[in-house]
C-alpha positions, 0 to 999 in steps of 0.5 A: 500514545504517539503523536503524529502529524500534530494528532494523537496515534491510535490503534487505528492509525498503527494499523494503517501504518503497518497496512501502508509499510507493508503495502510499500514492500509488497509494491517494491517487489512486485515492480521489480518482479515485473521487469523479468516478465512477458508483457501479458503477465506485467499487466496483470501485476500493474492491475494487482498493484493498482489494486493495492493502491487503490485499497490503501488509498480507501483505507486512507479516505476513511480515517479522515 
């Protein structure tokens, strides 16, 4: 096992890790995608990225 943040790092938390990076990727895309779109389509991606971040953020909660 890994230590992270003064606890041990289970499969659990690899797996929020992973879900994180992989959100983040996703999230830098889709801002930079937006750029290039018309307003109506820009909101759509915010509330697509909202969505995201407010899965991570329930992941999150949980494992505390």
């Amino acid at each position: 096992m890994l230590m992270a943040w003064g606890g041990s790092l289970n499969k659990e938390g690899s797996d929020y890790l992973r879900k994180l990076k992989e959100a983040e990727k996703v999230i830098a895309f889709l801002e930079n995608l937006k750029i290039d779109l018309k307003p109506k389509d820009q909101e759509n991606i915010k509330r697509t990225i909202e969505l995201i971040i407010d899965f991570i953020t329930n992941i999150s909660e949980n494992k505390e």
